[in-house]
GUDREN-975521 format. One record per residue (C-alpha): residue in three letters; y negated, z negated, x. Coordinates in steps of 0.001 Angstrom, whole numbers, plus 500000, padded with zeros to 6 digits. Example, Ala and Ser with C-alpha at 12.3 -4.5 7.8 and 13.67 -1.06 7.14 Angstrom:
<atoms>
Ala504500492200512300/Ser501060492860513670/
</atoms>
This chain:
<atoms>
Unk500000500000500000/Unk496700500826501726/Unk493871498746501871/Unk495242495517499941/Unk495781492348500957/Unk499082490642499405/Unk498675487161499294/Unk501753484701498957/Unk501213480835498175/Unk505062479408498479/Unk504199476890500955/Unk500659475739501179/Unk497793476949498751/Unk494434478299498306/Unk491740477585495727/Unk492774478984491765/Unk493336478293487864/Unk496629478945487084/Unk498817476108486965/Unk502535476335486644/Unk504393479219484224/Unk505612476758481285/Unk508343477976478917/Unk508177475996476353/Unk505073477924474954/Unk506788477987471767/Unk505416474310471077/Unk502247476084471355/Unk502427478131468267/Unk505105477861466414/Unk506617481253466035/Unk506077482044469502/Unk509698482086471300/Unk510505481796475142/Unk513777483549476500/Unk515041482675480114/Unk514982486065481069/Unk511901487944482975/Unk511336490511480030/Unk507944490186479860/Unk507411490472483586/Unk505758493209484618/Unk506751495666487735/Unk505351495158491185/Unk502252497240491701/Unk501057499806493838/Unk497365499839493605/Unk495751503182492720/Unk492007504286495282/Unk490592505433491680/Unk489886501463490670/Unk486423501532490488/Unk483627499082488662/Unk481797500699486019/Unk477759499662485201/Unk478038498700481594/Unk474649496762480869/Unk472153494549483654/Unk469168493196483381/Unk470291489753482160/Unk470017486848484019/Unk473068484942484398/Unk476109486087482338/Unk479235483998482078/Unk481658486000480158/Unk481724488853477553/Unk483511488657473701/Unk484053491518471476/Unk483300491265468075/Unk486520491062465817/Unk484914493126463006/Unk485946496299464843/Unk482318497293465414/Unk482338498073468632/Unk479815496000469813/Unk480280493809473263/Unk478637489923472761/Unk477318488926476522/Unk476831485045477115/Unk473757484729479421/Unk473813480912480772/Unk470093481280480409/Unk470622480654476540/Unk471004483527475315/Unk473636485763473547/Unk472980489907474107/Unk474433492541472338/Unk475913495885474059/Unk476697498091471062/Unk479460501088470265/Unk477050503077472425/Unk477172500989475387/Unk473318499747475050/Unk472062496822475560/Unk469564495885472545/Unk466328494297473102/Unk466879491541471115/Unk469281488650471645/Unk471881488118469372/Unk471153484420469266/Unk468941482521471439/Unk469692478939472070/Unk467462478095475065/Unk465235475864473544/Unk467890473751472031/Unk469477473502475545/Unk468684470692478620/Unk466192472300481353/Unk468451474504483909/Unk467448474363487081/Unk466824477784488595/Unk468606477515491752/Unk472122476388490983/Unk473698474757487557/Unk476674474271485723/Unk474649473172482545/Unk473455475909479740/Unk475300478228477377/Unk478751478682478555/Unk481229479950475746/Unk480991482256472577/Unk483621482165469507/Unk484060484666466856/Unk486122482800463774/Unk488962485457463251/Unk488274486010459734/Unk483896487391460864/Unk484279490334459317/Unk484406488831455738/Unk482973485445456596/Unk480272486047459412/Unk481290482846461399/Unk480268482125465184/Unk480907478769467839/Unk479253478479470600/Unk479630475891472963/Unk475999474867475142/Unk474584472182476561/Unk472334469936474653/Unk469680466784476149/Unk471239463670476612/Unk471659460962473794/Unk470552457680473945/Unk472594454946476537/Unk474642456050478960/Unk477916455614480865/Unk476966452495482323/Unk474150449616482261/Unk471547451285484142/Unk473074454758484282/Unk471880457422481636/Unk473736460247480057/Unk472712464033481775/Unk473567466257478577/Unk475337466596475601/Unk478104469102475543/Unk477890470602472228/Unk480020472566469842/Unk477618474508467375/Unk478336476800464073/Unk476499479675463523/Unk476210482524460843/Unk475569485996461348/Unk472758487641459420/Unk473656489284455952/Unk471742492084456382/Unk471618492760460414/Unk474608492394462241/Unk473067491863465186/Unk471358488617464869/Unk472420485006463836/Unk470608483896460764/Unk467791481785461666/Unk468505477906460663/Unk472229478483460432/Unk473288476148463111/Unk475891473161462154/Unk476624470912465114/Unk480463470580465115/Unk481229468350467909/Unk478950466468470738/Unk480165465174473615/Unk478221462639475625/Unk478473463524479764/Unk477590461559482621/Unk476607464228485320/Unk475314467612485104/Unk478643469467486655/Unk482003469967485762/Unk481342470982482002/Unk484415473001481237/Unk482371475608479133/Unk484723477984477280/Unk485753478363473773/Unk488425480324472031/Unk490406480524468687/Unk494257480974469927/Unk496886483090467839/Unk497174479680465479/Unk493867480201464234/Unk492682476985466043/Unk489365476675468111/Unk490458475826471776/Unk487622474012473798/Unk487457473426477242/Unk485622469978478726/Unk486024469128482433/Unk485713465121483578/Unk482435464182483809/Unk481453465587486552/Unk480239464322490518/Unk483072464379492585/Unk486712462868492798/Unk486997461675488886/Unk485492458180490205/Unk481653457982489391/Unk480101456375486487/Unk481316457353483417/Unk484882458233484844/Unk487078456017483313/Unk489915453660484898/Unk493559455094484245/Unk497208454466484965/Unk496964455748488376/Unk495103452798490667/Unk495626454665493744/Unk492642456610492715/Unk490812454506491206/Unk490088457150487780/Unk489489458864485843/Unk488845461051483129/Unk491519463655483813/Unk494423461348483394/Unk492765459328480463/Unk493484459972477117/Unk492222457220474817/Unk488537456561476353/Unk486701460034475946/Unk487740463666475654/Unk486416464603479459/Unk489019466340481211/Unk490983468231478368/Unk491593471309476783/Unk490601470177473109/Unk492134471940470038/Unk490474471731466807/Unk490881473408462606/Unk486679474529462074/Unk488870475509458353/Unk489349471700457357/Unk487276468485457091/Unk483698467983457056/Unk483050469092460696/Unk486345469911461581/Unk489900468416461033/Unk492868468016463437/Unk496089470357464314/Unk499019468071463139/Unk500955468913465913/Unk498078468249468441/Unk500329465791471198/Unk498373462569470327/Unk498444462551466568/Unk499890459212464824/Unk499688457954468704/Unk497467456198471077/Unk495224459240473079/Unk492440461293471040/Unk493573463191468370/Unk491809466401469146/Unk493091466707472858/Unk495964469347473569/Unk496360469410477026/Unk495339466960479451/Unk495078466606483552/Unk491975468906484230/Unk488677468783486835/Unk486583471364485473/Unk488754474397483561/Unk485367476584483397/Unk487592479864482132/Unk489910479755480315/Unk492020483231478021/Unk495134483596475904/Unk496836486682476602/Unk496783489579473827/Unk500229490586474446/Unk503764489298475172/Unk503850485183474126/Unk500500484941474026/Unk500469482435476869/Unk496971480557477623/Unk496127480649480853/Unk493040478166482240/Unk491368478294485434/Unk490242474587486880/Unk487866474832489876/Unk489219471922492744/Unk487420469914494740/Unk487080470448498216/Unk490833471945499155/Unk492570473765496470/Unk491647475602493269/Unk494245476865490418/Unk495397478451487330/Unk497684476894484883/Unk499869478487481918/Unk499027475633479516/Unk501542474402476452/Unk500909471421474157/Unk500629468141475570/Unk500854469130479137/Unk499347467258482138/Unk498155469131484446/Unk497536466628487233/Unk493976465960488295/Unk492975463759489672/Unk496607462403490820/Unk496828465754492217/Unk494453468788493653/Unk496806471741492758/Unk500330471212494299/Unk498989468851496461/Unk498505464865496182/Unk494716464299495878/Unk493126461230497847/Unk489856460352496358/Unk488748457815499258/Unk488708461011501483/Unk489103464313499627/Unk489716466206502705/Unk492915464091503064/Unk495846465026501491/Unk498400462063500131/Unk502105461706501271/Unk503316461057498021/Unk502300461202494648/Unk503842460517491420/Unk505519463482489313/Unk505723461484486308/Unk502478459845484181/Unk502549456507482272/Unk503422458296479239/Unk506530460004480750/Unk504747463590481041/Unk505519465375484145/Unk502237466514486504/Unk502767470442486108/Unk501782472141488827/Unk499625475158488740/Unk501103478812488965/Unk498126479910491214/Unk496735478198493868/Unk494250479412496284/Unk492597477621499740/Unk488988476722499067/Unk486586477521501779/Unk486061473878502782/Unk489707473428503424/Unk490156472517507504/Unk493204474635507301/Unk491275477675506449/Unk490102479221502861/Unk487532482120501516/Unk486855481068497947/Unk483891478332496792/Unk485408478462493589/Unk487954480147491142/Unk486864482091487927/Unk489780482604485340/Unk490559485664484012/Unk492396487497481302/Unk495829489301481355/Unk495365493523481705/Unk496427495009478245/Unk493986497840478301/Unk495792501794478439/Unk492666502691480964/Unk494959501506484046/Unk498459501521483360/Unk499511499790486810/Unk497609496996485728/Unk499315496469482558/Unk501048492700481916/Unk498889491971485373/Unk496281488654485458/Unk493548489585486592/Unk490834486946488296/Unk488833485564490758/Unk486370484151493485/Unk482956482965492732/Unk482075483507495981/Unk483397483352499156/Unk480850481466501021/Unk477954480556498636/Unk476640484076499253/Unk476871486980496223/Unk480784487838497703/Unk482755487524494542/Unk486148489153494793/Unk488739490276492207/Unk492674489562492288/Unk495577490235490343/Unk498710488042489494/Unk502156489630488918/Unk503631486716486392/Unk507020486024487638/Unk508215483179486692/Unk508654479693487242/Unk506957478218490753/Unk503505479564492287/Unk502798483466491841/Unk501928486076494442/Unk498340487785493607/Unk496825490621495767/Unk492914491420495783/Unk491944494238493836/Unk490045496176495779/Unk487188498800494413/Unk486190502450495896/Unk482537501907495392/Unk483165498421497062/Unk486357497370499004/Unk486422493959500086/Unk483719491569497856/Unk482112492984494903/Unk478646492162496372/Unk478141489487493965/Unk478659486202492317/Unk481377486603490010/Unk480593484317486745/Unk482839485492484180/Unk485286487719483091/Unk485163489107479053/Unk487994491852477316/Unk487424494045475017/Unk490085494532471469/Unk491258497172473424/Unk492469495220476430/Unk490489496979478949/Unk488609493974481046/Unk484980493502481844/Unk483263491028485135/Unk479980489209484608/Unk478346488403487951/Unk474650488225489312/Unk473098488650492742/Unk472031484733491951/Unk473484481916492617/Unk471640480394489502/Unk470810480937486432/Unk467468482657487298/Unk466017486340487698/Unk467554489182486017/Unk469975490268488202/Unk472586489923485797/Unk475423492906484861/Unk478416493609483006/Unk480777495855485042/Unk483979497207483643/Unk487042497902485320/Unk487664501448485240/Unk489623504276486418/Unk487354506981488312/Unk487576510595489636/Unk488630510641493719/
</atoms>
């Protein structure tokens, strides 16, 4: 294969979101089954020179992902951390107008870096008749705080919102219903996307708190005293550090799936999967099982990417990846760990694991963006593939792209995809990923680290002329 780089993580790891392949997805969703067999695993690839990026839309300022409307419009929904949701319609323009525009309901962003703003869209799977939106953004703090003397940062807050009757292309003024708010202690590790899965529940993702190592104010004790924290591993206390699954079709607000793992049982009721620092992206596939896949940015060693099934713990902070996480020096790694939580859970490791670039033993990745699973027809090679990424390799705009054969049980081997236009990095910070109802798959980056300037563009993944 010319010009790609295979990467293999069986013994030692580098920084990702893909925790371990889990079969039992059928407690996921019911109807969804699991076989033994590798069925649904695609072929090995051999990467095509006519993989190019596309220029869909730019001049935004700092988009996180992209959503397609499920009304079969055509149109392309771009989340701009800024505040702001654009439109790119069946013609591939960018309208003027925003969509919705949420900035001045948000906390102030500052310009030069933040993990704070408007970080996940959600079409309700019945828009087309009913004109329901979620979006998930962050709000001022409430009163109190974490601690005596400490003060909440910002409110992590799930919102309703209805589209206009007569223009589908903006939100009806006024039309906002605050869902859920969560209170957080520091202005980082916000999780940030939301999603209805194939059960017709809204999937959140919330990541601990924030700071570092699960152990500042507001990070909760747990069962694990070698760490000293925190919110990953807790279940009753708060819903920091979860992948949160709720019914927007029942109850005032919302109501609860009755086979979310904590129902009739000590833990919060609207948690589904546990274990997690900061799962920024998360996607279920469109195809095959329909297997969720979240990306959870590390701390200073690994980062990975986790198939996640009901009730699963996925580690943090007991463990950073496949490795057992010290928080007293977080460049240390642990000679033991336990497998095995106070509930009886096992830790499941991730099925992707990549070096992060502060790792002594070598990495190139600040951070890792989750992706989706290639069921486009644009670029057959790709198809059944994951497809994700780096941030950045080095704090500089030097996002790069990878794919992810799924095969199996233990951690994956992913190769970079590499560009024509651009082999090696894409030349910028890669923010998001979106798909289209098609399957084809989009990138959101910026030439900014922060959310600032309008250096924003959606690129799509594309098969060009040699």
């Amino acid at each position: 294969m010319k010009n790609s780089k295979i990467i293999h993580f069986g013994h030692f790891g580098r920084n990702l979101f893909l925790p371990i392949y889990i079969c039992l997805i059928s407690l996921l969703f019911g109807a969804i089954g699991c076989s033994d067999d590798d069925d649904n695993t695609p072929p090995p690839v051999e990467q095509s020179q006519s993989i190019d990026l596309v220029l869909v839309a730019e001049n935004m300022a700092s988009p996180v992902g992209l959503v397609p409307s499920p009304d079969n419009s055509g149109n392309l929904f771009v989340i701009d951390q800024i505040g702001k949701v654009w439109v790119i319609d069946d013609s591939g323009t960018l309208l003027e107008d925003p969509f919705l525009d949420v900035s001045s309901m948000m906390v102030s962003l500052t310009p030069n870096y933040d993990e704070r703003g408007l970080l996940g869209l959600a079409f309700h799977p019945d828009y087309s008749s009913n004109g329901r939106l979620f979006v998930y953004y962050t709000a001022p703090p409430k009163a109190g705080g974490p601690e005596e003397g400490e003060m909440w940062d910002n409110t992590s807050r799930i919102s309703e919102f209805i589209v206009s009757d007569t223009d589908p292309t903006m939100v009806m003024a006024g039309s906002e219903k605050i869902i859920l708010d969560i209170n957080q202690p520091q202005g980082n590790h916000e999780g940030g996307t939301i999603a209805f899965g194939p059960d017709g529940y809204l999937y959140i993702s919330i990541g601990d708190g924030g700071d570092s190592d699960d152990v500042s104010p507001g990070h909760v004790e747990d069962w694990y005293e070698v760490n000293e924290g925190g919110n990953g591993q807790d279940v009753e206390a708060n819903l920091l550090g979860n992948i949160l699954r709720i019914d927007v079709d029942s109850g005032d607000s919302y109501g609860i799936p009755g086979d979310n793992p904590f129902v009739n049982s000590e833990g919060k009721d609207e948690i589904y999967a546990y274990g997690f620092r900061n799962p920024f992206r998360f996607s279920f596939d469109m195809g095959g099982d329909h297997r969720l896949f979240v990306g959870d940015a590390g701390q200073r060693l690994w980062e990975e990417i986790s198939v996640v099934e009901n009730g699963g713990n996925y580690g943090w902070n007991v463990k950073e990846g496949t490795h057992c996480f010290d928080a007293s020096n977080n460049l240390n790694v642990l000679a033991s760990c336990p497998d095995i939580d106070n509930l009886g859970n096992e830790l499941i490791d991730p099925v992707i694991e990549m070096s992060n670039t502060s790792n002594p033993a070598g990495g190139s990745t600040v951070t890792i963006i989750g992706g989706y699973v290639y069921r486009g027809s644009a670029i057959p090679e790709l198809s059944g593939q994951y497809v994700f990424g780096s941030f950045s390799r080095d704090f500089e705009p030097t996002g790069e792209v990878f794919f992810a054969n799924p095969s199996g049980p233990g951690l994956w081997d992913f190769q970079e995809l590499e560009f024509k236009s651009t082999p090696g990095d894409i030349g910028y910070f890669l923010k998001g990923f979106g798909q289209d109802l098609e399957g084809e798959i989009y990138l959101a980056v910026s030439s900014e680290l922060g959310p600032t300037g309008n250096t924003g563009k959606i690129y799509k993944i594309s098969l060009v002329d040699d």
